[in-house]
Structure formats: C-alpha cells, structure tokens
N, C-alpha and C positions, 0 to 999 in steps of 0.2 A: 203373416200368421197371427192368431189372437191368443193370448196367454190370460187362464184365469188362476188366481190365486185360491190356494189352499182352503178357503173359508167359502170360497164360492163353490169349489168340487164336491163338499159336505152340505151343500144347502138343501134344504126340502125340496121336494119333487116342487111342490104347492107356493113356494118361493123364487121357483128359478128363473121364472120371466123375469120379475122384480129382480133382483140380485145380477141374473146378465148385465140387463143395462147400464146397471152401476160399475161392472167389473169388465167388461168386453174391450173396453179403449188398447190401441195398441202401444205396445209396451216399447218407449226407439232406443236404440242402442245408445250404449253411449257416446260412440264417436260422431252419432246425427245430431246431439244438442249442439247448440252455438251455443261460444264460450263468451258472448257479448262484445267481443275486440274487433270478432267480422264484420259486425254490423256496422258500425263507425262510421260516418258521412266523413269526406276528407273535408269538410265544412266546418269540425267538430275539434280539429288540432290544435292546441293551442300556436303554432308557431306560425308566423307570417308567410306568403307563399316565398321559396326561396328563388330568384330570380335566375340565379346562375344556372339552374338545372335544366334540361332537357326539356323543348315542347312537348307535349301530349295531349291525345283528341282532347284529356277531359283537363286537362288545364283551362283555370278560367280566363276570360277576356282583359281583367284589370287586372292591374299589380299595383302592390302595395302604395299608401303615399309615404315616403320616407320622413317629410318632412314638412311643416309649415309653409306657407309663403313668403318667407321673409330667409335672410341670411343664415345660414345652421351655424351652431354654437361652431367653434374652430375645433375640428376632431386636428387640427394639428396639435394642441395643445397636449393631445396623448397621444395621438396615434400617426401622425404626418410628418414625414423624414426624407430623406436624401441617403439614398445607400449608399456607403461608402466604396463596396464593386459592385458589380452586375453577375449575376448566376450565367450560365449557355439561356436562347432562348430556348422555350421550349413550346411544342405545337400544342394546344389545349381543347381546340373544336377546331371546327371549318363552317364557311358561311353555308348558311342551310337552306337558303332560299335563290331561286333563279333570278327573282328580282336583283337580286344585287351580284349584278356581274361586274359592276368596275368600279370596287369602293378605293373611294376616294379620300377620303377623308373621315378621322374617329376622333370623339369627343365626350369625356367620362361625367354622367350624370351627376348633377350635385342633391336632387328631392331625388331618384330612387340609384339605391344601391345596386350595384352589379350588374346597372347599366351602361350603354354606351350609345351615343348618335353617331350615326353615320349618312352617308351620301355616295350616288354613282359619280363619275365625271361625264363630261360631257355628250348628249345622242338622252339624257334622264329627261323625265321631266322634271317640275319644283316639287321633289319631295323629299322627307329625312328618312333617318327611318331607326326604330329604338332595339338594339341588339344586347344580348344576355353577357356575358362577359366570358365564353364560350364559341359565342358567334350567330347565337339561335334568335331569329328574325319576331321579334315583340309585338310591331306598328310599323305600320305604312304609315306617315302623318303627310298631309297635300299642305305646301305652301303657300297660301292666297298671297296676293301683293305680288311676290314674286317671278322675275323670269328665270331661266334655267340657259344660258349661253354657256358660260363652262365653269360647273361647279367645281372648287377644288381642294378646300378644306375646310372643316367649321370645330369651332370651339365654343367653351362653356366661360361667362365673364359674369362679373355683375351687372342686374339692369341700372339705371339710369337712379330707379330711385328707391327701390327694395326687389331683393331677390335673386335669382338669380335666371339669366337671359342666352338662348342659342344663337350663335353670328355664323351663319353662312356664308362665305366668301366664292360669290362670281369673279374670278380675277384673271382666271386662263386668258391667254392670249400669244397660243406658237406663234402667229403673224405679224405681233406685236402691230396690229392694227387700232386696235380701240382709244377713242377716245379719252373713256374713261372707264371706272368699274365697277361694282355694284357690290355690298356688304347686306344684308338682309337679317333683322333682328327679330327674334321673339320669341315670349318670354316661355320658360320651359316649366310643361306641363304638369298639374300636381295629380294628373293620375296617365296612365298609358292603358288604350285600348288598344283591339286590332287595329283597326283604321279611324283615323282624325283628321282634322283641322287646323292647322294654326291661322294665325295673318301677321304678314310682318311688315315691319317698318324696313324703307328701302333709302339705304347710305352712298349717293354718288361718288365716286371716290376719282382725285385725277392726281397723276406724280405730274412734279414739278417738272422734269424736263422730256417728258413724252410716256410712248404706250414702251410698258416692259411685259415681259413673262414672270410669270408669278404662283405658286402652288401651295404657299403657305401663310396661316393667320393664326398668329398669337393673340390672344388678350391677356393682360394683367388680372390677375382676378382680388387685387386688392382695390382696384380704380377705371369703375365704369368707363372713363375719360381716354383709355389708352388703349391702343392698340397697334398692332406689326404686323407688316406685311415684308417677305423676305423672296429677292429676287431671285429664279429660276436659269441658270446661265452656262453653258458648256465649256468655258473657257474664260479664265480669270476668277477673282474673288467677286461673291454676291454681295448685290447690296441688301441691307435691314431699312426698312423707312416707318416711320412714327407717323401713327393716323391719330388726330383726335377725335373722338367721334361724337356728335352733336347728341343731344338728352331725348332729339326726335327725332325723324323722316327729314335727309335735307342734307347737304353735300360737305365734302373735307378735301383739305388737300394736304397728299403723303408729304414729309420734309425727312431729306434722306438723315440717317441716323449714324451708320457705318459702315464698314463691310466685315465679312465674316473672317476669321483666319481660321487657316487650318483643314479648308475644303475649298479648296481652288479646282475649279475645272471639275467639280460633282456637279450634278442637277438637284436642287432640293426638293422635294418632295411636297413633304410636311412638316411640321411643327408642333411644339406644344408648349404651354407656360409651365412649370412644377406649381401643385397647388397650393403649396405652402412655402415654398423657401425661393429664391430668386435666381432661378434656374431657367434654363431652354434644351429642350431636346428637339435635335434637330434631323431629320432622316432624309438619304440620298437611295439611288435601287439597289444599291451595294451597301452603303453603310450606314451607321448611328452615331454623333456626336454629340456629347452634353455640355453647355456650356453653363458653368457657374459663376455668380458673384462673390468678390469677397466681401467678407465681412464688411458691415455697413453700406455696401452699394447696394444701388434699385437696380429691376429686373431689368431696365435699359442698359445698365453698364454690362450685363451677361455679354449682351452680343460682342463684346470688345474681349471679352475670357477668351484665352485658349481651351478649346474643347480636351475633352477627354472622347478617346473613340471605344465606343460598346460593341458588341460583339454580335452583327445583324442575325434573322433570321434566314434561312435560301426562300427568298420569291420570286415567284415569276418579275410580278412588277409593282413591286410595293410603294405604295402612295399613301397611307395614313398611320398615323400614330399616335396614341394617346398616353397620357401620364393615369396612371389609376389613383382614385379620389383621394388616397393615402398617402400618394406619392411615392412608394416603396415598390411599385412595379408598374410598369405599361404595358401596353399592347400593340401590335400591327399586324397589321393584315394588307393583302396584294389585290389589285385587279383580277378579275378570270372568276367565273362561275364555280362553288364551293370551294373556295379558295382558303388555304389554310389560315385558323385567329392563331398569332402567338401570345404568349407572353414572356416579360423577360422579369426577374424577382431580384430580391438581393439576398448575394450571394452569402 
C-alpha cells in the first residue's frame, strides 16, 4: 500500500502530479529495515577462523597460519605443564570422515592451533591427514617420496635445521618379516587446505638384532637428532630403542635403550613425547601409562620411570594418542569408521 503524508493530501489540484512523485515512495515498516549486523560478511570478524569448531559448507578452504617458520617462542614458559591427576576421559567429537577408518596414529600441530595429524594403518595409502581437535577432517595431504606398508604412528619433532617437522613411522611388521623400516619426514605445513602435497625425506631404519613389531614413535622435541621407537609384544616387557636420525634421506640403525616396566604382557600402541617436560605417554587397547623423569634427567631416562597408569577411554581399538600443544591434555581416538575423539584434561 502507498501512504501519502499530510502535506501532500492538502496540495493543489494543479500540483498533485508534481507532489505525488515526491511523496508516493512506500513507507517499510520497521521491522524490514536491516539493523546493519545482518549484513556482515563473516570476512569482516575480527577474530581468526577458530579451528576447533565444526565443518561447514561455507567454511573456508585455509586455516589460519599460527606461526612463523621457525621454532615458536616456548608457550611452556606460561602455559605448558604436566598435570598433576588426570580428569575421566571424556568423548568430545567423533571422526567425521569415511576416509579415516583406521586411525592410527595422532600428532598435535605445533604452526596451527587445535590441530592434529593423523594416519589410517595399513590397506591407506601415503597420506596424513589435518583434524580439528574435535575430530572434524581439515586435509587430505598425499605423501610424495613415500610408501605406505604399514603406517603406525607419527609425531611432531624439530627439523634438522629450523622448524618444526612431521615423522611418519612405517614400522608395522605382525610377521616380523622386514628387513628394515622406513620413517618418512616432512616439514609441516604453514598453511592447511582441503587437499595437499608434501615430499618427504625417507629414513631406513634396521634394529640390531632382527625384524620386531612395533606401533609407536617418539621424538624429543628439544633435539632434532633423537628419536624412539618402542616394541609391540604380547608377552614380556617392551623393548624402547634410540634412533638417531640423519639431517637428510639415508639410513640409522636402532640401539636398544631399555625396557618398559610396569606393562608386561600389554601391546603398545602408541606414544607420544610431552611437549615441554620429559615425559612419555604411552597407550596399550585397554590402557594409558605416563612415564616421567625426575628431576634433572632427559627424556631418555623417562623410559626407565615407573609409569603412573591413567584412566583409558572404552575403544573399540584404540591406536593413537597425542599429548595437546600445552601439554595439560591429550587425545585418542580408535580404529572403525566415526570413531569416537577423546580427550583427557587435568583434573
């Protein structure tokens, strides 16, 4: 309907063409103005895309760069710790994507926040893949360089000569047939799209006295030069063995280190470094043990600690676990198609 104002209803006969046009515009209520907040391009927020949140159609392709390429300032210095208990776990997401039916292994971004790499186990091909801290599927990223025999854990370490570097560990072997094993490095990415690229450098690896089973790799993340691999065994105490790993492409040989106490006759899983203090968490399908150093030892003397046992999540068949960037909580998650993310906090 067209509303004219008081001034126009009083106009001259001889005026009211003229005076219409001026006055005729329709008059909108007030609840059809936009209040200018609708309008907003989510382009236009000031605040970073937050990682940890939910996919959606119109989420964009990148996510944030967190950080430089180079080593980040030490958020231990305020904010990275060692809890003194552990909370219950609790479920947080589930993986959200078909592609990852048999993760294998999880590893906490150090350039973007409230991320995590991950990998299937063996039947994958060479690829990782970037999940939210939730469990919501980021990147497909394809391994160049690499083969894919049986992936089984990867971690976050420093590279060789700035930065910091993702190690994929081919190391499966139920037949304990192999040769030797294969570690695959490369460095991690300062931005995440849907689907990427890497190329990695590939680390022969042979233990000293034959082929083992194996499911878990450590790196130090103070000393490019170091790394663990921790034996997989139904019966008796694991062995830990010390890789050094060369500054390029080109072979090591493990020299055993220890053995575990305090998980005799578990299968281990996986592993992980603590980011900041000289710690190992160690997880079997049933349980979680942390092992700590004392005061003044390196993260090598952990493996000889008496663990403290944490309180698992129920999985089907849980194979990976990560320490989160802070160190105050981790995650795991199981093989099987939407498979529940936990986390576990301090209490």
């Amino acid at each position: 309907m067209v509303y004219l104002s008081r001034a126009c209803r009083f106009s001259s006969i001889l005026a009211l063409a003229t005076t219409l046009a001026a006055c005729a515009a329709p008059i909108a209520p007030a609840d059809d103005v936009p209040d200018g907040s609708a309008a907003l391009d989510a382009s236009s927020t000031d605040g970073a895309l937050d990682v940890t949140q939910e996919r959606s159609d119109a989420a964009p392709d990148v996510l944030p760069d967190a950080a430089p390429d180079v080593t980040p300032p030490p958020d231990s210095a305020v904010l990275c710790g060692l809890c003194e208990a552990y909370a219950p776990p609790a479920i947080v997401g589930r993986l959200d994507s078909m592609e990852l039916r048999e993760l294998s292994g999880l590893a906490s971004s150090e350039r973007h926040r409230g991320v995590l790499w991950g990998h299937n186990d063996s039947g994958d091909s060479a690829r990782i893949f970037a999940l939210s801290s939730t469990g919501v599927r980021r990147s497909t990223v394809t391994i160049q360089g690499a083969g894919a025999v049986d992936w089984e854990d990867i971690a976050l370490g420093p590279c060789p000569d700035t930065g910091h570097c993702i190690m994929i560990a081919d190391v499966g072997d139920n037949g304990r047939v192999r040769a030797g094993v294969q570690l695959y490095r490369v460095r991690e990415p300062s931005e995440i799209t849907d689907t990427m690229s890497l190329t990695a450098e590939r680390i022969e690896v042979r233990y000293p006295s034959g082929a083992m089973n194996c499911e878990s790799l450590v790196l130090d993340p103070r000393d490019a030069t170091r790394g663990y691999l921790i034996e997989k065994v139904d019966r008796g105490a694991a062995r830990v063995f010390s890789v050094t790993l060369p500054p390029a492409a080109g072979t090591a040989t493990a020299t055993l280190l220890t053995s575990l106490r305090g998980v005799d006759a578990q299968e281990i899983t996986a592993a992980d470094a603590h980011p900041c203090q000289n710690a190992v968490i160690v997880r079997t399908y049933a349980d979680i043990f942390e092992f700590r150093a004392a005061a003044g030892q390196t993260l090598a003397q952990a493996f000889a600690a008496t663990p403290t046992t944490i309180t698992a999540p129920r999985e089907i068949q849980g194979e990976a676990i990560a320490y989160a960037r802070d160190g105050q909580s981790f995650f795991t998650s199981s093989e099987g198609t939407f498979a529940p993310f936990s986390r576990v906090g301090c209490r």
